[in-house]
N, C-alpha and C positions, 0 to 999 in steps of 0.2 A: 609522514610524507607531506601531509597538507603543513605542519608545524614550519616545517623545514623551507616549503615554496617560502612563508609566511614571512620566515625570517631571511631569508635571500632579496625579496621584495624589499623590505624595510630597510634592511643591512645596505640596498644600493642608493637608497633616498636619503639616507647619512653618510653614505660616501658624496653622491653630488654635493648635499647643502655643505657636505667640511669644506669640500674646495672650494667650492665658492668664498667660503667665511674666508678661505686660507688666501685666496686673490682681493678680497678684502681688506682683511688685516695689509697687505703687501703696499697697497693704496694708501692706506691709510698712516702708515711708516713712511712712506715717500713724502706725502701731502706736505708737510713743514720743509722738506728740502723744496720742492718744487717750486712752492710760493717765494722762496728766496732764488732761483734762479731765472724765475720768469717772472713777465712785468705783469699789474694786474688787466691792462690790455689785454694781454696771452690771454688771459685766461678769457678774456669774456670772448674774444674770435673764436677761442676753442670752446665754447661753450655755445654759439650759436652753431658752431659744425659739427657736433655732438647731435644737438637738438637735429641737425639737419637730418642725419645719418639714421636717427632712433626712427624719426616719421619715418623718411623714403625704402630704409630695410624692410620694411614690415610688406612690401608691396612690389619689391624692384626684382623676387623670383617667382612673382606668384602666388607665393604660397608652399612652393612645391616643397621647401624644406619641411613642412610641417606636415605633409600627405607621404613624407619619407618614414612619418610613424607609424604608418597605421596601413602602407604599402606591402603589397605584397613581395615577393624574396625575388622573384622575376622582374619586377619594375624598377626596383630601389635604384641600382646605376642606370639605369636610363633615365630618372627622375633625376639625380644627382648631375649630369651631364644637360639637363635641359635648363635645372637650375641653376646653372654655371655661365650657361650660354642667356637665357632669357637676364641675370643678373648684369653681366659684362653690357649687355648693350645698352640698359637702363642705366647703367651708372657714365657710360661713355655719354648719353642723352641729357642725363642729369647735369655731368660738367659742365657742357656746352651752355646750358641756360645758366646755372647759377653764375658763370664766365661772368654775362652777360649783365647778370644783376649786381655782383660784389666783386673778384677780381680771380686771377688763378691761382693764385694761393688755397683760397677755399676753394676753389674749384676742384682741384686736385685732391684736396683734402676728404672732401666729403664722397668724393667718386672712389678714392681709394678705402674709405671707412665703410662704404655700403658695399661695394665689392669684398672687403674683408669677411665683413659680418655675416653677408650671406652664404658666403663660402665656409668659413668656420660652422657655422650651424648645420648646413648642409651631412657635411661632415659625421657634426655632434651627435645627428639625429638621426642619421646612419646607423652608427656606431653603437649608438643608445637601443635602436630597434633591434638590433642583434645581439644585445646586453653585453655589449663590452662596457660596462660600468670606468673601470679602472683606465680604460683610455679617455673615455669622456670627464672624467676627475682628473685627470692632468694635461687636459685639452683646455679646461678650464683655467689649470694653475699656469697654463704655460702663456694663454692669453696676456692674463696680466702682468706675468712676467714682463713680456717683451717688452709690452707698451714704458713699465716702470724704468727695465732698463733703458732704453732707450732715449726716452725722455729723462733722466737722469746724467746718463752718459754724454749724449749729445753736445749742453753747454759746456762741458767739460773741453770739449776738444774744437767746435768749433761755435762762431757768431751763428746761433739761429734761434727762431721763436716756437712757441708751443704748436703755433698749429701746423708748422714742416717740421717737430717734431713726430705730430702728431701721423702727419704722413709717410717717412718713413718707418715707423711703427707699423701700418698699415702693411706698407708695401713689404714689408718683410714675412709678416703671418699669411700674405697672400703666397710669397714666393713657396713658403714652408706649405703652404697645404697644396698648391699645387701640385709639388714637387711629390709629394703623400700621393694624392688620387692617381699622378701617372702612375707615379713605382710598384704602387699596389695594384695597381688596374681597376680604380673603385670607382668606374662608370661605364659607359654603354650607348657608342653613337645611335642613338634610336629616337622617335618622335613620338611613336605609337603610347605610350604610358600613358604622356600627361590627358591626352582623352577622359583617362579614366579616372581622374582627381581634377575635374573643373569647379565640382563643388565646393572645394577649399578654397576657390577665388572669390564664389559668391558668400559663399556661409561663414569664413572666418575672418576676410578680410576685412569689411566695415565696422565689426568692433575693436580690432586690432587699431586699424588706423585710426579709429574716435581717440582711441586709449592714448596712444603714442603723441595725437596732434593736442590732447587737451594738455598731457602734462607737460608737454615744451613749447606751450602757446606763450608760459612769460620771457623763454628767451628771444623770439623774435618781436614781441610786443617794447619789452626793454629796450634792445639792440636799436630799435626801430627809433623809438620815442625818448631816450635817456641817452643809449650810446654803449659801447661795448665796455669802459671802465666801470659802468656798473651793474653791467653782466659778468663779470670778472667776479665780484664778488657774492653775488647772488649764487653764479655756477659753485664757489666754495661751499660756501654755506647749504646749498640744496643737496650736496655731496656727500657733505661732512652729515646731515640730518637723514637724509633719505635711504645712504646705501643702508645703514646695519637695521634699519626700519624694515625695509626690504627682506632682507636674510631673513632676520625675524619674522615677518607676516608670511612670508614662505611658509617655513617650516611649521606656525601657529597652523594656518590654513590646511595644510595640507592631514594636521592633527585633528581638526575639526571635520573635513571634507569626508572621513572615513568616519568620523562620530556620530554626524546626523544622518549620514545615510542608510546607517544599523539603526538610530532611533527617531523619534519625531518630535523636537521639544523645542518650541521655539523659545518657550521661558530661560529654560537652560542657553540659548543662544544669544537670548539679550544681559542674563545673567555675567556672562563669562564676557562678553564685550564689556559690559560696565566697570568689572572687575579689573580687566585690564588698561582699563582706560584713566582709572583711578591708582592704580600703581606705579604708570608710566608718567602720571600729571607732575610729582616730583623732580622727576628728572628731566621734563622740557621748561621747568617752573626757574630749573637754574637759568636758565640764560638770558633772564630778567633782572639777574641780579651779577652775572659775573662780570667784573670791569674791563673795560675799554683793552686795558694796561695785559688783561690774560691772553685775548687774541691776538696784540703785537706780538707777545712772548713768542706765541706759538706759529703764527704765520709770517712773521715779521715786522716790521716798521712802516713799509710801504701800504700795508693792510689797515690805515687807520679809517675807521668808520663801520668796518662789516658788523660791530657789534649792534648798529641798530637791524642790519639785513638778519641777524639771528634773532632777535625780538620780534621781528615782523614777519616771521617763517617759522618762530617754534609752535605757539598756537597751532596753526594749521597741522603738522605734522603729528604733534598730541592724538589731535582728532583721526589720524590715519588709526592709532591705537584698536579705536572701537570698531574697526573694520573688519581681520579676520573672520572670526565667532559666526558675525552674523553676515556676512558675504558667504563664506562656506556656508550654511546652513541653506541659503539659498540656492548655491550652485548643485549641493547634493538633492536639491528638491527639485533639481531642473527649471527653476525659476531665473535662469540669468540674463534672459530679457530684459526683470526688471531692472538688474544693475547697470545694461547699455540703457534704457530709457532715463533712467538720475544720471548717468553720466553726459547724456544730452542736455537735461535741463542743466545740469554743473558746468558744461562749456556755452552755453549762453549765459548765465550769469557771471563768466569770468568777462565775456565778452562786454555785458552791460555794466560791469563795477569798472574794467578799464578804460573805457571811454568816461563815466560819469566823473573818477576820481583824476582823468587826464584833464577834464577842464576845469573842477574845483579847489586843486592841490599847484601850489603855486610849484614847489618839490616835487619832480615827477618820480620821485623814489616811491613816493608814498601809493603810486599804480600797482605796487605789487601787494598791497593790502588785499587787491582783490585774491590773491593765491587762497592764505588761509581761509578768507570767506564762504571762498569755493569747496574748500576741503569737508570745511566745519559743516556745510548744508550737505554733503554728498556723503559723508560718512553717519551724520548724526540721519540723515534722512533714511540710509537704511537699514539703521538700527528701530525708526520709526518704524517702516514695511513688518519688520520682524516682531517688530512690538503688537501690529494691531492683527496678527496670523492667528487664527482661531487655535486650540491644540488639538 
């Protein structure tokens, strides 16, 4: 009986990570078309409205998507319903300023991408609490779907850019889950719940937000000081290194999270970070050496230059390698304060390298040096933590 929960458990954490992989792959098959249909403009407006999206989600229902886990069977639609509504008005709030600061293009963009996002999750995490696995695995694949086709489809038929691609992509996965919660009836006009989930504003929000605003601190820093053509490439490149790093340190983590919490060894967890940080050192060591001539191949003509923004960004992402092992180790020890405190000192020192290298570096390309510095002190440092833990 116990075998069987065991294998049920596990069997659904390899159904999420396929699809994921599987909305990945799908990304990543596109990416060569994409870069030949759009300009590398596109890409960096939609890569600050990304960035926009990643912070503002994480804050624009609350939380409450995330209190839909761990809610009780009588609150879930009325939770679902409040963060539907608390979402819509924050994103309708949001437009109106970002109106203000850049123009409606993005404005629309980013109010339609947070409205999306929170609504899909909302969804997801529903869906997930009641172990519907198999919907929440092609909720996933369907995500990416849409955005792929669409954004592919679009220049096909008429004149438009990535980022009102990017919004009717939105505006379509909103229509579609809408369209779900009414027909199902997966809410519950009620206010009374969220009472009982306020904690999930105080207690998970501020690490969520540190997390979201350090890692898209360089595309408004960029946008800012450099310009959106070389946010354009940066956004590839951060893309192209970061998603399958991702999927990866998922699935590592989540291997480890259940390993130290059965035992206590932190040797073992500096052990297996080192290991895999020197197996991985290979494969980000190419992009030191592969020519100019490989990334036209692949991205196109228009794309000349990103091969120094992959030399300037594989270092850092290296160092993501040693992170799993010894992050999990920590998180199973309920020590994950310490990982929001190095993440505070790592978004000040992103802060102090790009002001320093804004006034030293005549090339302001060279401000994104501070990325990997950042990386390399936040991951090597908590491999350090791990290192001086008593056994």
């Amino acid at each position: 009986m116990r075998l069987a929960r065991l294998a049920r458990k596990y069997q659904s954490i390899g159904l999420i990570t396929l699809s994921l992989l599987v909305g990945a792959i799908m990304t990543f098959i596109a990416l060569p078309f994409l870069t030949r249909l759009y300009s590398v403009n596109d890409f960096g407006q939609y890569g600050v409205a990304l960035a926009f999206v990643s912070v503002l989600s994480t804050v624009a229902n609350l939380r409450l998507d995330q209190a839909l886990l761990v809610a009780k069977p009588e609150h879930q639609k009325s939770l679902i319903f409040q963060s539907i509504v608390f979402s819509l008005l924050f994103s309708v709030l949001s437009a109106v300023v970002i109106g203000i600061i850049y123009d409606a293009e993005m404005a629309v963009a980013i109010a339609f991408g947070v409205f999306a996002n929170t609504l899909i999750q909302s969804v997801y995490n529903y869906k997930f609490a009641n172990e519907a696995e198999w919907f929440c695995a092609g909720l996933n694949i369907f995500r990416s779907l849409i955005v792929v086709t669409v954004q592919l489809s679009l220049p096909l038929m008429l004149s438009i850019n990535l980022l009102n691609s990017y919004s009717v992509s939105s505006l379509v996965m909103i229509m579609v889950m809408l369209i779900y919660v009414l027909s199902q009836n997966v809410y519950q006009i009620s206010w009374n719940a969220f009472k009982n989930y306020k904690d999930f504003i105080f207690s998970n929000t501020p690490h969520t937000l540190l997390n979201s605003f350090s890692h898209n601190l360089p595309y408004y820093v960029v946008a800012h000081f450099v310009g959106f053509q070389a946010v354009g490439f940066y956004s590839i490149v951060e893309r192209t290194l970061r998603v399958p790093i991702n999927l990866m340190s998922q699935t590592i983590r989540q291997f480890f999270i259940r390993k130290f919490y059965q035992q206590d060894s932190a040797t073992e967890a500096l052990k297996s970070s080192i290991f895999l940080s020197l197996v991985s050192l290979p494969f980000f060591a190419i992009f030191f050496v592969l020519p100019e001539s490989f990334y036209l191949m692949i991205f196109g003509q228009a794309w000349e230059g990103i091969a120094t923004y992959f030399q300037i960004l594989a270092l850092g992402y290296w160092a993501v390698f040693c992170n799993p092992p010894s992050s999990a180790y920590l998180i199973a020890k309920r020590q994950s304060h310490i990982l929001f405190k190095l993440q505070i000192i790592e978004l000040i020192i992103k802060f102090i390298l790009f002001a320093g290298l804004y006034w030293l570096c005549a090339d302001k390309l060279y401000m994104l040096l501070a990325v990997p510095v950042a990386l390399i002190f936040y991951n090597f440092a908590i491999l350090a933590v791990v290192w001086r833990r008593p056994e």
